[in-house]
C-alpha positions as CSV (number, residue, x, y, z in Angstrom):
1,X,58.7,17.8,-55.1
2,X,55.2,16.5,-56.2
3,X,52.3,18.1,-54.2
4,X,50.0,15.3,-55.2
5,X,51.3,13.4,-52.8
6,X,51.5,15.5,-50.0
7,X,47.7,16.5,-50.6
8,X,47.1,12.8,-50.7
9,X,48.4,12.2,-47.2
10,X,47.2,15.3,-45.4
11,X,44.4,13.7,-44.2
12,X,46.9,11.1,-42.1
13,X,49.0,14.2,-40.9
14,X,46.1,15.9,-39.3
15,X,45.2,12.7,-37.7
16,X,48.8,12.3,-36.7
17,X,48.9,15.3,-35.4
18,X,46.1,15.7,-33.3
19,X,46.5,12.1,-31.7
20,X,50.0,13.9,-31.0
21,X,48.3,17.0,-29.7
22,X,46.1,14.6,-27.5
23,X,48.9,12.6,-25.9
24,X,50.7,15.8,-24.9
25,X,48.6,17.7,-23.3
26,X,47.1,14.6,-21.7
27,X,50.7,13.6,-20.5
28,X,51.7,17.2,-19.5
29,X,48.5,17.4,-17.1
30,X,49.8,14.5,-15.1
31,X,53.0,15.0,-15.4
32,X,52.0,18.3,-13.7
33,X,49.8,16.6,-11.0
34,X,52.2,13.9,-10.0
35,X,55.0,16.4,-10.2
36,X,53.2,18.7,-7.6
37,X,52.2,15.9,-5.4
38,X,55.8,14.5,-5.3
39,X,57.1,17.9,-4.5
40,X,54.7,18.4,-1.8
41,X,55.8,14.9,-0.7
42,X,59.6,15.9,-0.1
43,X,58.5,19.2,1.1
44,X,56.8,17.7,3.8
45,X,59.4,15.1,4.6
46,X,57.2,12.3,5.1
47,X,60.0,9.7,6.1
48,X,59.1,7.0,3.7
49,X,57.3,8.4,1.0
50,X,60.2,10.4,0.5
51,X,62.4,7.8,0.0
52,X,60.3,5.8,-2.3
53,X,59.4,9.6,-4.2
54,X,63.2,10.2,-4.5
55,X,63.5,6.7,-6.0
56,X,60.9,7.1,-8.5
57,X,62.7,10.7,-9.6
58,X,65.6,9.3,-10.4
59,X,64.7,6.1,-11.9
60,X,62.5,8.1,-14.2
61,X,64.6,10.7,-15.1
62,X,67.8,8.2,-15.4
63,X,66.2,6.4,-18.4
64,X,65.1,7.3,-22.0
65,X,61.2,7.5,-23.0
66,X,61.5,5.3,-25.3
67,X,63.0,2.5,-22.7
68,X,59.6,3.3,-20.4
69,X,57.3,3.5,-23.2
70,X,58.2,-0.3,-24.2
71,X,58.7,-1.3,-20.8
72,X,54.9,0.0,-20.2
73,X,53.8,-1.4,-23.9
74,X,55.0,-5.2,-23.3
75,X,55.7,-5.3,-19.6
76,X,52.6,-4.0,-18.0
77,X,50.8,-7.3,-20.2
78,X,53.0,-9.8,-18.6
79,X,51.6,-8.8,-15.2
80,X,48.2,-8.8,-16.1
81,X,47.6,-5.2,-17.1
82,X,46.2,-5.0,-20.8
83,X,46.0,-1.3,-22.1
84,X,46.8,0.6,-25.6
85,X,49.6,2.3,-27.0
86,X,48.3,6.0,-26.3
87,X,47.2,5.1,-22.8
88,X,50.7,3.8,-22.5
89,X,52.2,7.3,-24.2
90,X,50.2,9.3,-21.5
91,X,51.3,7.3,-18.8
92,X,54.8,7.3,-20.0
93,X,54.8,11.0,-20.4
94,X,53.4,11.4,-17.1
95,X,56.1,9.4,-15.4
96,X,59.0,11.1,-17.5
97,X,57.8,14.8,-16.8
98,X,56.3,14.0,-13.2
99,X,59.4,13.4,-12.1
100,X,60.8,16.6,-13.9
101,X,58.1,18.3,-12.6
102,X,58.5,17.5,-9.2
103,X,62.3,18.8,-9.1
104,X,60.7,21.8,-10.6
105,X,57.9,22.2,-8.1
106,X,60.4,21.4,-5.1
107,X,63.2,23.9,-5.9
108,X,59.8,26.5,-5.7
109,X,58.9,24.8,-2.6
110,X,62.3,25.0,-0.8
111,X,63.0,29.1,-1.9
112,X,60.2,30.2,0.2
113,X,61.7,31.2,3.1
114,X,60.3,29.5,6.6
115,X,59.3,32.7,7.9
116,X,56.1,32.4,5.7
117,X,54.9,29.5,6.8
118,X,55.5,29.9,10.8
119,X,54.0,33.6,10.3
120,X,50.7,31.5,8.9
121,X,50.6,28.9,11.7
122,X,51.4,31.6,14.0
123,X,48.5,33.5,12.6
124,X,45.9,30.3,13.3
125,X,46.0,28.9,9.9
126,X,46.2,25.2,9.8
127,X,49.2,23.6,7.4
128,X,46.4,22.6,4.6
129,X,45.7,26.1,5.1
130,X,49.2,27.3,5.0
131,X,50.3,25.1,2.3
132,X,47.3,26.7,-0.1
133,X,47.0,30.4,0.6
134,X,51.0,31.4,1.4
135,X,53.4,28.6,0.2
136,X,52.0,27.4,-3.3
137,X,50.9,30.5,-4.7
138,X,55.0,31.7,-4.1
139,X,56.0,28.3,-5.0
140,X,54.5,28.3,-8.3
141,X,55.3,31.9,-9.1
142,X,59.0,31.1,-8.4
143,X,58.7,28.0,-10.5
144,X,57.4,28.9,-13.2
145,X,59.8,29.6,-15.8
146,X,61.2,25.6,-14.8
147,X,57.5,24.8,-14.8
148,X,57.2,26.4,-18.9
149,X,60.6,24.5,-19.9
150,X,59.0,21.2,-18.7
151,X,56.5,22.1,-20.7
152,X,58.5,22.9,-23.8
153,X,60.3,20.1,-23.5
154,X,57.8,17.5,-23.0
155,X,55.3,18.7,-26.1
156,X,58.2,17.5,-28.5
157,X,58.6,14.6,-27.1
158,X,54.9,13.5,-26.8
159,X,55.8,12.5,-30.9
160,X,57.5,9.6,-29.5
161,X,54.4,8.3,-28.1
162,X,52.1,9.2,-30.9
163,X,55.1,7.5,-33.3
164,X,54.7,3.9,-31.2
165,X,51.0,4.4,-31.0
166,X,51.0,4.5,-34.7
167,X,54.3,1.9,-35.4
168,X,52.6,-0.4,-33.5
169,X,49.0,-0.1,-34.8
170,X,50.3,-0.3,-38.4
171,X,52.4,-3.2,-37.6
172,X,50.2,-5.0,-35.8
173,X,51.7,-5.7,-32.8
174,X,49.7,-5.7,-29.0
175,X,46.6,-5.8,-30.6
């Protein structure tokens, strides 16, 4: 194994990985908001928005990363919508895990038992109220160790968008 060249290239590995930091942590932040405002969503059963929120979790989770991340690469251009490759890794991330997130969220959601909340409302608390102090502090508690595979699972995986990102730069493609 020759050490020159790895010392040659270290400088592009520590870019490489820090774009790849970047993207994950970016994604994993909204995956986790739109994952809790989905769950909340179907918590709430808002007729509608719980049907299109249902839709949107299992169109996201029924297809690969890689299938969204070019559909939001070359497909959001053809409507109009120009943006780069990590934009497009960060959104992707946030669709894939949002919608893992939100199952995650919602199984914490649905084990709190109703007595909590009616006790609260019964108590004067409003349901804003209720929802913050007694249901999502439980929620999250019981959905954490979901919440930390998410988490695990989507780091990795925020490689694929740093690799596109890169692939595409490089090959000059969407620029």
């Amino acid at each position: 194994m020759d050490w020159n060249v790895m010392v040659q290239y270290l400088p592009q590995y520590e870019k490489a990985a820090w774009l790849t930091l970047r993207l994950g942590v970016a994604g994993i932040f909204w995956a986790i908001f739109v994952g809790l405002v989905c769950a909340v969503l179907q918590y709430e059963k808002v007729p509608v928005l719980r049907r299109i929120v249902g839709a949107y979790i299992q169109l996201s989770r029924n297809t690969p990363l890689l299938v969204q991340l070019f559909f939001l690469y070359y497909g959001l251009p053809k409507i109009g919508i120009k943006t780069n490759a990590e934009l497009c890794g960060i959104a992707g991330l946030a669709f894939l895990g949002g919608s893992y997130m939100a199952e995650a969220f919602r199984s914490g959601l649905e084990a709190i038992e109703p007595i909590q909340t009616e006790s609260a409302l019964s108590l004067g608390m409003s349901r804003l109220q209720t929802m913050r102090y007694v249901v999502l502090p439980q929620a999250v508690s019981i959905s954490m160790p979901a919440f930390m595979a998410n988490i695990i699972i989507l780091l990795p995986v925020s490689l694929l968008g740093s690799w596109l990102e890169r692939r595409l730069r490089y090959a000059g493609f969407g620029s």
